[in-house]
N, CA, C and O of each residue as an XYZ file, in Angstrom:
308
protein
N     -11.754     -2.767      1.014
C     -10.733     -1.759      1.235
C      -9.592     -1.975      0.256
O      -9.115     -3.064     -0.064
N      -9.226     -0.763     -0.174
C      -8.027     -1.082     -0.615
C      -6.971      0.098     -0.991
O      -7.499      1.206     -0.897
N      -5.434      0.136     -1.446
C      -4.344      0.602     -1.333
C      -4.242      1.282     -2.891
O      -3.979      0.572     -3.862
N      -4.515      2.937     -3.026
C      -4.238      2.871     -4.542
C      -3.036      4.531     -3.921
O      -2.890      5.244     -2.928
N      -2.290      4.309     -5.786
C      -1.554      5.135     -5.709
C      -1.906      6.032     -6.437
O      -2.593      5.659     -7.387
N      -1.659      7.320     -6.352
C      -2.140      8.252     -6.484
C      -2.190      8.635     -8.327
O      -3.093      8.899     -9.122
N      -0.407      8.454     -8.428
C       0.016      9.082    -10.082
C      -0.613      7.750    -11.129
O      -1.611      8.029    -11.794
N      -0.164      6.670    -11.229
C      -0.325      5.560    -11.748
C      -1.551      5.019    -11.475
O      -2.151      4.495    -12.414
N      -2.105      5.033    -10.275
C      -3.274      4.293    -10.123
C      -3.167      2.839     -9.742
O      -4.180      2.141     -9.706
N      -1.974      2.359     -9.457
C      -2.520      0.795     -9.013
C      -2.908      0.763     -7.874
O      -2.498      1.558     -7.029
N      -4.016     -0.423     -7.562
C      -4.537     -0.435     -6.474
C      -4.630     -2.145     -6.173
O      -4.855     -3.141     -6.859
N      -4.311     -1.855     -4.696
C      -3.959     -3.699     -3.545
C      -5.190     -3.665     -3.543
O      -5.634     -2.519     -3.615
N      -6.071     -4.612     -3.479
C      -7.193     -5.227     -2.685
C      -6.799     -6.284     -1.693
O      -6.255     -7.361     -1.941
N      -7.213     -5.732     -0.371
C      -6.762     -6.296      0.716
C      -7.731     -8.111      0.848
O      -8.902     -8.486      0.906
N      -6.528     -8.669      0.842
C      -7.105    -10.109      0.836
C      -8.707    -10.480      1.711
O      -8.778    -10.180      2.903
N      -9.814    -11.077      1.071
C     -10.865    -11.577      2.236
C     -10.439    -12.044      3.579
O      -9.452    -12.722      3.868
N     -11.169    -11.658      4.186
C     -11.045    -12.142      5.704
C     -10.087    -11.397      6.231
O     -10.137    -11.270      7.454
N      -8.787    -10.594      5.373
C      -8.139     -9.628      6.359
C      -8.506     -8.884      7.673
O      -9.703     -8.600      7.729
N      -8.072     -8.661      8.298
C      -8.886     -7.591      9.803
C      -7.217     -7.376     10.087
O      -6.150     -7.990     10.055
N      -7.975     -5.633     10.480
C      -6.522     -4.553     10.917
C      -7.317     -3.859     11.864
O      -8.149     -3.047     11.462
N      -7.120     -4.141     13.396
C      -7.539     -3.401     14.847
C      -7.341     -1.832     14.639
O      -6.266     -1.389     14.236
N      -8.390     -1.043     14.923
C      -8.154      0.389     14.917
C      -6.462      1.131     15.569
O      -5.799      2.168     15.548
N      -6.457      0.265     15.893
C      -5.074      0.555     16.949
C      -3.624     -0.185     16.076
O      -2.429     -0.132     16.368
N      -4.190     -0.723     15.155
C      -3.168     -2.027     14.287
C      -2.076     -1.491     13.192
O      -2.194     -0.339     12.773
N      -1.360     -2.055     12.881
C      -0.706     -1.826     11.975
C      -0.113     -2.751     10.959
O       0.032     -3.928     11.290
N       0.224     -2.389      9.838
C       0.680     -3.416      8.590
C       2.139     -3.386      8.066
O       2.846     -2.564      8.650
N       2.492     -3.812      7.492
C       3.870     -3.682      6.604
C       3.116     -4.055      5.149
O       2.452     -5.086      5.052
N       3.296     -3.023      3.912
C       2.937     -3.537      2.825
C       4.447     -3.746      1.892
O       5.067     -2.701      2.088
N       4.984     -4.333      1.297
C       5.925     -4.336      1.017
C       5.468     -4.485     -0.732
O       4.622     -5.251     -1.193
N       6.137     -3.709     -1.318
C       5.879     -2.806     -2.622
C       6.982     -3.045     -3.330
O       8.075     -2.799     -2.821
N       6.851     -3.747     -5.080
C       7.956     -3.884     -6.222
C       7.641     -4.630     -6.571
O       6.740     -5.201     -5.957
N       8.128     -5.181     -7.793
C       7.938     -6.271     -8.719
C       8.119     -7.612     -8.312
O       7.347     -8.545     -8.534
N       9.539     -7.655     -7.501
C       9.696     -8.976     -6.818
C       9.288     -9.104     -5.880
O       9.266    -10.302     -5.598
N       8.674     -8.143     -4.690
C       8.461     -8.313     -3.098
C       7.730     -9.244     -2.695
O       6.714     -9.665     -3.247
N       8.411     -9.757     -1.310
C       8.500    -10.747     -0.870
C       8.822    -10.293      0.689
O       9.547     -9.399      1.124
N       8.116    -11.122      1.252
C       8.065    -10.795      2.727
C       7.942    -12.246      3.796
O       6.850    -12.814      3.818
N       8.724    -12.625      4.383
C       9.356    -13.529      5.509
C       8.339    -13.037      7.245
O       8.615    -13.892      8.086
N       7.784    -12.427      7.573
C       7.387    -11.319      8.782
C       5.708    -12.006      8.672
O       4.986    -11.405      7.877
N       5.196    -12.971      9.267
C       3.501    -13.087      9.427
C       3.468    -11.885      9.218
O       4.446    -11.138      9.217
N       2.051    -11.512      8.971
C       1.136    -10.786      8.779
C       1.704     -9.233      8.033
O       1.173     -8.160      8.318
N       2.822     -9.356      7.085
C       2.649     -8.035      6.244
C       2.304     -8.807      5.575
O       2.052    -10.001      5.741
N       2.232     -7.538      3.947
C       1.442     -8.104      2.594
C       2.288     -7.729      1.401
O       3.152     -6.858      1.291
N       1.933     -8.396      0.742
C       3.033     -8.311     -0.357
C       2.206     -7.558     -1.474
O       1.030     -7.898     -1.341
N       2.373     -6.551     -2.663
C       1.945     -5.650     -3.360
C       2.805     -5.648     -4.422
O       3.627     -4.733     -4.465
N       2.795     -6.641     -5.467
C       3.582     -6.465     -6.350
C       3.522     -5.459     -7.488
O       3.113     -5.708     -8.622
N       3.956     -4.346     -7.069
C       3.481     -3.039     -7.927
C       4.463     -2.799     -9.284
O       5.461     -3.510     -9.162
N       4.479     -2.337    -10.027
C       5.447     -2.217    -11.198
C       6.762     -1.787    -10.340
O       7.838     -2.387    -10.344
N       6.421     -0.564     -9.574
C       8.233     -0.400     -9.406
C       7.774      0.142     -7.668
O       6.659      0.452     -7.250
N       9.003      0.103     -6.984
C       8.695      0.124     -5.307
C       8.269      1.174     -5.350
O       8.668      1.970     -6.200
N       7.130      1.560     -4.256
C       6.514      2.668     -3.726
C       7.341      3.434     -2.874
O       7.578      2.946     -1.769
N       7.987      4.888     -3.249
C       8.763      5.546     -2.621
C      10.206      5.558     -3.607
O      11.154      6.137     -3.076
N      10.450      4.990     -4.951
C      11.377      5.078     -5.611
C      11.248      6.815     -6.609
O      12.132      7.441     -7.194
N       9.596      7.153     -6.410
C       9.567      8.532     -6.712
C       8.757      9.354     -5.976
O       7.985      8.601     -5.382
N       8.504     10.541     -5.682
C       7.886     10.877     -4.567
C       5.948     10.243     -5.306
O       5.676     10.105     -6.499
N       5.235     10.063     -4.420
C       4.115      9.301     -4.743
C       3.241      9.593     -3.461
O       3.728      9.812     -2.352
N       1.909      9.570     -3.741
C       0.842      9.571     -2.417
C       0.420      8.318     -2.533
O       0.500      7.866     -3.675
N      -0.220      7.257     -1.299
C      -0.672      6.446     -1.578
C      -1.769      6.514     -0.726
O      -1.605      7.117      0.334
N      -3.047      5.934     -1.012
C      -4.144      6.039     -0.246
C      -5.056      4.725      0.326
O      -5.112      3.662     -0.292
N      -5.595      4.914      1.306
C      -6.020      3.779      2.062
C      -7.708      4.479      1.628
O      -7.949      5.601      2.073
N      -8.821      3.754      0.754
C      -9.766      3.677      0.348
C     -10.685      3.170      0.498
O     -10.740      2.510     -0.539
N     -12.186      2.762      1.440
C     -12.908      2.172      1.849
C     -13.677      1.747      0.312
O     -13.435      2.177     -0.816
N     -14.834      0.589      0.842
C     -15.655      0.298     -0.122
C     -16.472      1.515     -0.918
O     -16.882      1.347     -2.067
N     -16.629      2.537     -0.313
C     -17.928      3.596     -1.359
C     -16.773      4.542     -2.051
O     -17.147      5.489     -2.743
N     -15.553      4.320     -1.890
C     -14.380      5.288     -3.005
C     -13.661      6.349     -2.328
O     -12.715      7.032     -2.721
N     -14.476      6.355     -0.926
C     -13.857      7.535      0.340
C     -12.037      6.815      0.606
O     -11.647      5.706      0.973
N     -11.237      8.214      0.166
C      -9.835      8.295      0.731
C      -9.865      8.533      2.615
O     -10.118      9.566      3.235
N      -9.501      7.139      3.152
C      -9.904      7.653      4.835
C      -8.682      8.049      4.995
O      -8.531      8.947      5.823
N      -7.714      7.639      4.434
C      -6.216      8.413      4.899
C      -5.289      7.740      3.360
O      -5.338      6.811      2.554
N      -4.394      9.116      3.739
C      -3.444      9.240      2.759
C      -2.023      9.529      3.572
O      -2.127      9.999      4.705
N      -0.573      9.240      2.984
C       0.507      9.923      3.146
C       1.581      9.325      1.550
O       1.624      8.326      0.832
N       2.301     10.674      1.657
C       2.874     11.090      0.473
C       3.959     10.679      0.529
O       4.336     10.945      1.671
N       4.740     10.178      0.004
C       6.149      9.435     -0.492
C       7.303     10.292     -0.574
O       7.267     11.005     -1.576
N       8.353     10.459      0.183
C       9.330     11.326     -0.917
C      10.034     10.389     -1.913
O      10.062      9.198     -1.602
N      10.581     10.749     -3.016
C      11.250     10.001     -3.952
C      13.104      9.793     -2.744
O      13.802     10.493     -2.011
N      13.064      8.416     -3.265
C      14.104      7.988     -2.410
C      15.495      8.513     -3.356
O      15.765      7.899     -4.388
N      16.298      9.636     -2.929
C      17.658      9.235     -3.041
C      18.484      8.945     -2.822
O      18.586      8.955     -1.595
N      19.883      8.410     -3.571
C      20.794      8.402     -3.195
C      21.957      9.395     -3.353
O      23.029      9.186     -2.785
């Protein structure tokens, strides 16, 4: 499984042995420096944070199937 973005294309490969309960949830924390203190999120050191422009990101099984997606707005200030 793994985490790609839509415009750019980078993609997380979710560490071996990971497991996420149908019912479960994650924190991926996204940027160059990220860093995460919280068991069980994941860290995604992507060129620049996910959500600094509007962006889709997709959750991708092994055969290339998008099982779910949601879209980013670009964050302003």
């Amino acid at each position: 499984w793994t985490l790609q973005t839509g415009d750019d294309g980078e993609t997380y490969h979710f560490p071996a042995g990971f497991v996420l309960m149908s019912d479960g949830e994650v924190r991926v924390h996204t940027s160059p420096g990220a860093t995460s203190s919280s068991a069980g999120d994941i860290v995604w050191p992507t060129a620049q944070a996910i959500g600094a422009e509007t962006e889709k990101v997709s959750l991708v099984d092994a055969d290339g199937n998008a099982v779910s997606s949601f879209e980013y707005e670009a964050i302003t200030s």
